[in-house]
VMD Tcl script that draws the C-alpha trace (Angstrom):
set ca {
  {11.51 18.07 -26.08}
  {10.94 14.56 -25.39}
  {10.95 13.41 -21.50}
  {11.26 9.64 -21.39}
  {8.65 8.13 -19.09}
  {9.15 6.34 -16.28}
  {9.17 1.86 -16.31}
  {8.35 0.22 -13.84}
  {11.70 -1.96 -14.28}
  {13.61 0.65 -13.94}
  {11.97 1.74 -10.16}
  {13.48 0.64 -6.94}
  {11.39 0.73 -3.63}
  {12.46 1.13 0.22}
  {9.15 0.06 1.74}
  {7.01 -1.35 4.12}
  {4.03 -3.09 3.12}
  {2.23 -4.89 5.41}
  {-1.41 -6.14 5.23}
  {-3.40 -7.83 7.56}
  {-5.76 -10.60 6.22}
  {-8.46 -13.02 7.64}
  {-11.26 -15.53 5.85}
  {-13.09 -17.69 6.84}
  {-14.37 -21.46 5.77}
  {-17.28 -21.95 3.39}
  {-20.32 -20.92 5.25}
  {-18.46 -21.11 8.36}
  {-18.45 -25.09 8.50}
  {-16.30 -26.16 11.25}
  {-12.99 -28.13 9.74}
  {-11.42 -29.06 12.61}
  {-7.47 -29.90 10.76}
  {-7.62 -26.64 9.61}
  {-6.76 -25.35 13.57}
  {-3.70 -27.37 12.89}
  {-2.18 -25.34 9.89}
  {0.83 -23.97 11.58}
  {2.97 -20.85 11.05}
  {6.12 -22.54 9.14}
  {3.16 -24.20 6.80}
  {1.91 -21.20 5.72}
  {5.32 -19.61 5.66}
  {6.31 -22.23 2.99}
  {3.27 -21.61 1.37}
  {3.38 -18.00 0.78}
  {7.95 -17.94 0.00}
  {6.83 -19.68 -3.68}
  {5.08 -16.42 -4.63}
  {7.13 -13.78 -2.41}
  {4.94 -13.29 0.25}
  {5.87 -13.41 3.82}
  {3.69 -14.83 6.25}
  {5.11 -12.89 9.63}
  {2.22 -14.19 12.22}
  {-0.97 -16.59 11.38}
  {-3.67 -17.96 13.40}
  {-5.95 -20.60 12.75}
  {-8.93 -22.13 14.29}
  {-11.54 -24.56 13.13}
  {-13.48 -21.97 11.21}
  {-10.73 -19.15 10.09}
  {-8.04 -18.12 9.44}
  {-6.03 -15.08 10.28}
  {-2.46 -13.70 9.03}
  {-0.25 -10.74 8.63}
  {1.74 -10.97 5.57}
  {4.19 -8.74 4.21}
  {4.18 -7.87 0.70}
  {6.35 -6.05 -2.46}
  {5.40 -3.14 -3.80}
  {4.24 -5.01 -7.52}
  {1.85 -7.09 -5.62}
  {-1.47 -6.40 -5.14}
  {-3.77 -7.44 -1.86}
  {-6.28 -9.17 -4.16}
  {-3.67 -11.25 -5.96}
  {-1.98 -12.15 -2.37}
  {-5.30 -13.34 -0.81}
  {-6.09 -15.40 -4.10}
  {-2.93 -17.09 -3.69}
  {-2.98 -18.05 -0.44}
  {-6.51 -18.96 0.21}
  {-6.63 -21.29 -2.55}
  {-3.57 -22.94 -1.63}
  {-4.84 -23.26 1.82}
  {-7.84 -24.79 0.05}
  {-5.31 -26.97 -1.88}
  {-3.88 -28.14 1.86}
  {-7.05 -28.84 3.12}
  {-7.88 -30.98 0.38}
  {-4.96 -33.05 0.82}
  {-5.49 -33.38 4.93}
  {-9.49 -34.28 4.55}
  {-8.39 -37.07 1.77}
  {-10.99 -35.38 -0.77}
  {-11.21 -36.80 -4.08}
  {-14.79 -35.09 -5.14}
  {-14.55 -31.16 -5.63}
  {-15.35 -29.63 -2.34}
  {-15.95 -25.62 -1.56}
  {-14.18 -25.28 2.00}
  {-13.30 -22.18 1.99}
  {-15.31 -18.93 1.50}
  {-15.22 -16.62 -1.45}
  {-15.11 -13.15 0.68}
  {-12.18 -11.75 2.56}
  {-11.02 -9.03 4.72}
  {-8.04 -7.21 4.46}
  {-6.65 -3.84 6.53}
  {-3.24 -2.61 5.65}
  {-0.85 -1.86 8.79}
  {2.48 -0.21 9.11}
  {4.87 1.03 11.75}
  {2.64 4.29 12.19}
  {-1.48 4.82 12.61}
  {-3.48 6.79 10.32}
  {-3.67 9.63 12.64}
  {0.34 9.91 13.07}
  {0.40 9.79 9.18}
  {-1.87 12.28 8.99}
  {0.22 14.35 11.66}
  {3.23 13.77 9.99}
  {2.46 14.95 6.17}
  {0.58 17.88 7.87}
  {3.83 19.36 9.89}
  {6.00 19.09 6.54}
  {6.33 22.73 5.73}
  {7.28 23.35 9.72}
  {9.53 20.46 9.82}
  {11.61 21.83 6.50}
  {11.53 25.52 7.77}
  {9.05 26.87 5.22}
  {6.42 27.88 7.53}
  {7.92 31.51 8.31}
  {8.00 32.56 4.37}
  {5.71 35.09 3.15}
  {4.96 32.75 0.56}
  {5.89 28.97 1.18}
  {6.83 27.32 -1.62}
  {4.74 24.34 -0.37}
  {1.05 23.22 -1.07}
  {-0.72 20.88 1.53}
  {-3.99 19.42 1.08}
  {-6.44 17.25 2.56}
  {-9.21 15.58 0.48}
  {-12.57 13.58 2.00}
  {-13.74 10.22 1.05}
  {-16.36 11.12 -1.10}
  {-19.32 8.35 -2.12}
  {-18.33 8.05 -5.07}
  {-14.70 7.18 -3.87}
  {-15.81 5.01 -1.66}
  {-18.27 2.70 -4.09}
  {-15.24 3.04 -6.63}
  {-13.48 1.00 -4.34}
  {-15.98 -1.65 -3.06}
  {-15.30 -5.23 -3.91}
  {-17.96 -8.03 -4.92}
  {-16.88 -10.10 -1.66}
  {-14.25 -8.63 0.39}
  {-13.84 -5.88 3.01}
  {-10.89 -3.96 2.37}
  {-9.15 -0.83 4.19}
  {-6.27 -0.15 2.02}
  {-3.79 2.89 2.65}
  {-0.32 4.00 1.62}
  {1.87 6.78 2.41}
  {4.25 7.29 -0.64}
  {7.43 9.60 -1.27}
  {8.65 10.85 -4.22}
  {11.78 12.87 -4.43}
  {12.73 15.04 -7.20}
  {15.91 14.26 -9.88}
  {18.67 15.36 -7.73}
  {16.89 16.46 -5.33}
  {16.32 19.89 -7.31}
  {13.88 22.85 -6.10}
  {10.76 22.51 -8.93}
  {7.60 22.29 -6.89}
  {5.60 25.56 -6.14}
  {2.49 26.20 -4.50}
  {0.56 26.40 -7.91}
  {2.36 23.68 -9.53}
  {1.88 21.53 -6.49}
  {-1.91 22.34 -6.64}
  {-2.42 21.64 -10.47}
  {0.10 18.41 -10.11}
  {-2.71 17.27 -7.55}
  {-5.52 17.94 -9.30}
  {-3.80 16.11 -12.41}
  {-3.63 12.81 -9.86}
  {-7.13 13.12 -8.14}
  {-8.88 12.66 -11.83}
  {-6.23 10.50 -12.97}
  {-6.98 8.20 -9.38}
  {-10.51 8.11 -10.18}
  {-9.98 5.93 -13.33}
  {-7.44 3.52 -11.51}
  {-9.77 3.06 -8.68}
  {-8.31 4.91 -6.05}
  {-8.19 7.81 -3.91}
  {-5.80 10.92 -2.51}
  {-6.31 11.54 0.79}
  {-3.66 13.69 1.45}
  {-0.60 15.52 -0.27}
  {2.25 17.59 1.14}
  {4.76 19.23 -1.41}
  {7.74 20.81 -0.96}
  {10.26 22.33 -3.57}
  {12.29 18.70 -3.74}
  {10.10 16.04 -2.96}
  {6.13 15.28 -1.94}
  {4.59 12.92 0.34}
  {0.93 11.29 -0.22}
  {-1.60 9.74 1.25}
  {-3.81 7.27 -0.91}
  {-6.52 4.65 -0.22}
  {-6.66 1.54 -3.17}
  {-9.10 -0.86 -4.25}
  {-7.43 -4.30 -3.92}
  {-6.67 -5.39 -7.26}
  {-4.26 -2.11 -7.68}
  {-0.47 -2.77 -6.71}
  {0.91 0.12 -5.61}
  {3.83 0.06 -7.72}
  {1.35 0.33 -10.71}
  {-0.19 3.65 -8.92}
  {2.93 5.29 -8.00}
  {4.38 4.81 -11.49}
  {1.03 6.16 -13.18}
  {1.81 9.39 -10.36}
  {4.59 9.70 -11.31}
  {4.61 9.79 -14.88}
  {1.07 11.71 -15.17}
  {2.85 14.59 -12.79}
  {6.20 14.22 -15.42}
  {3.94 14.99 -18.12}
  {1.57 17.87 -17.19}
  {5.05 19.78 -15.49}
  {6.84 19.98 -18.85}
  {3.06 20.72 -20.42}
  {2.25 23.36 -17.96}
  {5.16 24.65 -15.86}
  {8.29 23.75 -18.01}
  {10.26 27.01 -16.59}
  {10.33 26.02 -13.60}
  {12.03 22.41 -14.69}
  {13.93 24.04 -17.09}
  {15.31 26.33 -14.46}
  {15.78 23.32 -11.75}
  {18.49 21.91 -14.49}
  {16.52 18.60 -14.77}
  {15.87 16.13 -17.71}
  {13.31 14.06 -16.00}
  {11.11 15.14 -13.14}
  {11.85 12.03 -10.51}
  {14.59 9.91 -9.16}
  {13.30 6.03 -10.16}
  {12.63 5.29 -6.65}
  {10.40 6.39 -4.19}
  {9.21 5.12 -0.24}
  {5.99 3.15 0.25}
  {4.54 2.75 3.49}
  {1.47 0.90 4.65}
  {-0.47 2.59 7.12}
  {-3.80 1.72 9.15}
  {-6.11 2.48 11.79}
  {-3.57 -0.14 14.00}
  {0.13 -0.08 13.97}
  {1.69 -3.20 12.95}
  {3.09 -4.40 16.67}
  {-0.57 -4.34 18.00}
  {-1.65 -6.12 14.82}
  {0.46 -8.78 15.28}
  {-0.28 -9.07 18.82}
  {-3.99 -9.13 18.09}
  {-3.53 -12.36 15.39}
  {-1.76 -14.15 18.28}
  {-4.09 -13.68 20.93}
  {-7.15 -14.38 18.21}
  {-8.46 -17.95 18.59}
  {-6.34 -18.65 21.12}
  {-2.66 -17.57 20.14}
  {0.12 -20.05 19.79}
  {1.26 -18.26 16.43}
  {5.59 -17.71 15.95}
  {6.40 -14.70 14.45}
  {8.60 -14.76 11.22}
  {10.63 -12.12 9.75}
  {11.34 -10.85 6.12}
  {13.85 -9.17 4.46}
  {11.91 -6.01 4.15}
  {13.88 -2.59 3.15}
  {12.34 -0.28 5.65}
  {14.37 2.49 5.42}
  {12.64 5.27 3.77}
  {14.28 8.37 2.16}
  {16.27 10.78 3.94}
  {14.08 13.97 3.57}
}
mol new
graphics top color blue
foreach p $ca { graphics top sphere $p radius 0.5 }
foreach p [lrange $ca 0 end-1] q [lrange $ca 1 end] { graphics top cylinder $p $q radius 0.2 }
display resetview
């Protein structure tokens, strides 16, 4: 039988993607215009590639911002494009005619979301409970935790940034049919831990139930996360029908997914607190912007 795979044209997203970014100026040289790089500036600056600048802060040596992004884009791309056309805007205020470096090469970047890392963590743990699983003999669930290993970690280390990227994402299955069991759910993880290793990323965590299954992952930042979830997805489509194909054939389905799924950024620091730290950082005086950003996750 042949099981179309999934395109990424053809997936739709409710998310939340929110990173939190900060550079500095080439070898911390003091520019003193750059202090004067407001909020609506940057704003305009990041709408031409879809990327919403919701608080900034800038002082004569850095510069600090929490942007909201789309799913297709990754963190790399995002802090390319707006540190060199911050670069382009100094050039333009300092009158520079000569090639200049002013800004530096490295980067940090933390994602951030509505919850922490530990309420994340919390949350995909209590999934069986929170369904009414928990009192079966045998649960039809299979939740699993998975440490940062060294090898995950150097996997994902960058040449000059600093980067602390996470993402809670939920897939639900094609009308919402029962085909996730304990084994399956094991072997369907196992299938995505090996297949994460080779796109420079990591699970952390994985929680599935019958109809849908919530993740955990940590990315280098040159991966979108629409490019992972649609390798998840279709890598879990595939070794299913290879391995368990009763148990789809049984659920009445043709393909394993519905073409969406939820993406959430998550963090150490919930997004509120992260925007209040870039205002108060080098003394304040940011405006907060807004996006059009479909929140809502799925109703599971």
């Amino acid at each position: 039988m042949l099981i179309e795979p999934f395109r990424a044209d053809e997936l739709q997203f409710a998310y939340c993607y929110r990173v939190y970014l900060r550079w500095r100026t080439y070898r911390g040289k003091p520019l003193p215009v750059l202090a004067d790089l407001a909020l609506p500036v940057i704003q305009e600056i990041g709408i031409r590639y879809d990327l919403h600048v919701l608080e900034s802060t800038c002082s004569d040596i850095e510069v600090l911002l929490l942007v909201s992004l789309r799913p297709e884009e990754a963190v790399a791309a995002c802090a390319s494009k707006l540190k060199g056309q911050v670069s382009k805007w100094l050039r333009e205020k300092l009158q520079l005619s000569a090639p200049a470096k002013l800004v530096s090469s490295g980067y940090f970047a933390s994602t951030t979301g509505n919850s922490s890392a530990d309420a994340v963590e919390h949350y995909l743990r209590q999934q069986s409970g929170h369904h009414g699983y928990e009192h079966r003999p045998r649960p039809p669930v299979y939740v699993q935790s998975y440490d940062l290993s060294p090898e995950d970690a150097e996997r994902m280390k960058t040449k000059h940034a600093v980067t602390e990227l996470r993402y809670h994402v939920v897939l639900a299955t094609a009308h919402r049919r029962g085909v996730f069991g304990d084994h399956s759910g094991k072997a369907v993880a196992i299938r995505w831990r090996d297949m994460l290793h080779e796109k420079r990323a990591a699970l952390q965590k994985v929680s599935f139930l019958p109809d849908h299954v919530h993740l955990a992952l940590r990315a280098h930042p040159v991966i979108s996360p629409a490019e992972l979830i649609l390798e998840l997805m279709n890598s879990a489509q595939e070794l299913m029908w290879d391995t368990f194909s009763n148990a789809v054939i049984q659920a009445g389905v043709d393909r394993l997914w519905q073409p969406s799924a939820y993406l959430g950024s998550f963090g150490d620091l919930e997004s509120r607190k992260m925007a209040s730290y870039v205002k108060r950082s080098s003394g304040g005086g940011s405006r907060r912007g807004e996006r059009g950003e479909n929140k809502e996750g799925p109703r599971l």
